[in-house]
N, C-alpha and C positions, 0 to 999 in steps of 0.2 A: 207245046212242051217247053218247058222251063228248062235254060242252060246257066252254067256255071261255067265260069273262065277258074281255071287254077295251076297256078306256075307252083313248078317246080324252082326252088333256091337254096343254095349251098355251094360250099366251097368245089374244087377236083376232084372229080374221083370219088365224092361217096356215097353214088349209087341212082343217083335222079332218074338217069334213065333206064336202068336196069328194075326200082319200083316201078317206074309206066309199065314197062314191058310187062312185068308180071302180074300188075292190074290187070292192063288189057289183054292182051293174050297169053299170062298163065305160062310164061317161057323164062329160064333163064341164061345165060351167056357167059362162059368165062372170059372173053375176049372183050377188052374194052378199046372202048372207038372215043375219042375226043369228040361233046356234041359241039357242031360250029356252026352259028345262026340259032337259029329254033326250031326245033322238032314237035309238031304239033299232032293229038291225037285226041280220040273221042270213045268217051265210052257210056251205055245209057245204064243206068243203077234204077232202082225203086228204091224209095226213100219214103216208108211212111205210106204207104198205098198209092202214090205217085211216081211217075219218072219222069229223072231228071237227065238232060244231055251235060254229062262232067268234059267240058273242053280242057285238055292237059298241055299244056306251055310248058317244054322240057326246055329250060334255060342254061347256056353256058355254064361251066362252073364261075366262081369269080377267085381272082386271086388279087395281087398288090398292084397287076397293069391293068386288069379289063373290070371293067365293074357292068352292072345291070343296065340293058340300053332301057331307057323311060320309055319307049314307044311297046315295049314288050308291057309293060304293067298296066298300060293302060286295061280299065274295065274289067280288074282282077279279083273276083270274089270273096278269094283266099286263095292262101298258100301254103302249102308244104316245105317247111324249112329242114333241109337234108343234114343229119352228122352223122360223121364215119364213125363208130365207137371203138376201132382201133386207131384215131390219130384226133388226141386231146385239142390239137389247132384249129380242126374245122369246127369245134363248139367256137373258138374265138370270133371266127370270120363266121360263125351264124348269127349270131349277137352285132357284130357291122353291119351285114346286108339287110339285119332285120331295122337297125337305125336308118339305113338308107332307103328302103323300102317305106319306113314310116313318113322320111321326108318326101318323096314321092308322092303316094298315095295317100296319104292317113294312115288311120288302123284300119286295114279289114281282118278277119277272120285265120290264126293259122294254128297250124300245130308241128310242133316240134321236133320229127322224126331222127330218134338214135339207131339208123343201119346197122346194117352186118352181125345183127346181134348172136349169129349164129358161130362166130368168131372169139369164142370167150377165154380163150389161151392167148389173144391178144390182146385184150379189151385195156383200153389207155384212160379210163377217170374212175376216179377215188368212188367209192359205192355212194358216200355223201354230196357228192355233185347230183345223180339225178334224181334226189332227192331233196334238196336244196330247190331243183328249177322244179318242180310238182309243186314243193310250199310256196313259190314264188307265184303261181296260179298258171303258169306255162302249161299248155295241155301238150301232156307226151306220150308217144308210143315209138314203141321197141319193135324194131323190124328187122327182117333179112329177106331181101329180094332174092336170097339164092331160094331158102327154104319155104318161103310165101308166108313165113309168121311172121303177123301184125299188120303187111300189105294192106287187107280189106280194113281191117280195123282205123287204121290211119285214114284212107279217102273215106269211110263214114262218120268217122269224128270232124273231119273237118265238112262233111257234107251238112253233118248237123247242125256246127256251129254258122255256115253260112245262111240256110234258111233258117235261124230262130233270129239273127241279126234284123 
């Protein structure tokens, strides 16, 4: 069976592991836990009349002290780039860790996840922002881990983009 490694990356807080959870077991939390180390998990998909084992790397958030440990990316398929769409900064810090990520590893495979979209009395960017990063070719989907809209969608676009790579 064919496995896929795929981290989780983005800033505090907006949602990495609260998406795993509700990929894999379809639950979600209002209580949030700082992840510390890696939190790692598996879940097997069909993809195309195949299955694939999706190994899920929940990685720290990063902020301006801690950044992405290299030993975590290694052999990384692709990845899930996490923003809170009610705090305009973590689109900032997606855009660093994806530079830093590049220096790492190359380019592999990711897509762009805008969380919480369920949160729309909050929502902090201009309508032309995510529409600006779509014309820019950034592959994006609109999620809420609480609601499970766009969940599956997001690990199968990025499933797709790692096997046609």
């Amino acid at each position: 069976m064919m496995k896929k490694k795929i981290c989780m990356l983005g800033a505090f807080a907006v949602g990495k592991t609260s998406l795993v959870r509700r990929f894999v077991k379809s639950i979600f939390s209002e209580k949030y836990k700082t992840t510390i180390g890696v939190k790692i998990d598996k879940k097997t998909v069909t993809y195309n009349g195949g299955e694939i084992d999706l190994v899920l790397w929940d990685l720290p958030g990063e902020d301006d002290f801690q950044s992405i440990q290299i030993s975590y990316l290694r052999g990384t398929s692709g990845y899930l780039l996490v923003v809170d769409s009610t705090r305009k900064s973590t689109l900032d810090k997606a855009f660093e860790i994806k530079k830093n990520v590049e220096a790492i590893i190359d380019k592999v495979p990711f897509v762009m996840v805008i969380n919480k979209s369920d949160l729309t009395d909050e929502y902090d960017f201009e309508p032309d922002t995510l529409e600006s990063l779509e014309e820019s070719g950034i592959s994006l989907v609109k999620t809420s881990a609480k609601t499970g809209d766009g969940v599956e969608e997001a690990f199968s676009t990025l499933t797709g983009m790692m096997l046609s790579k």
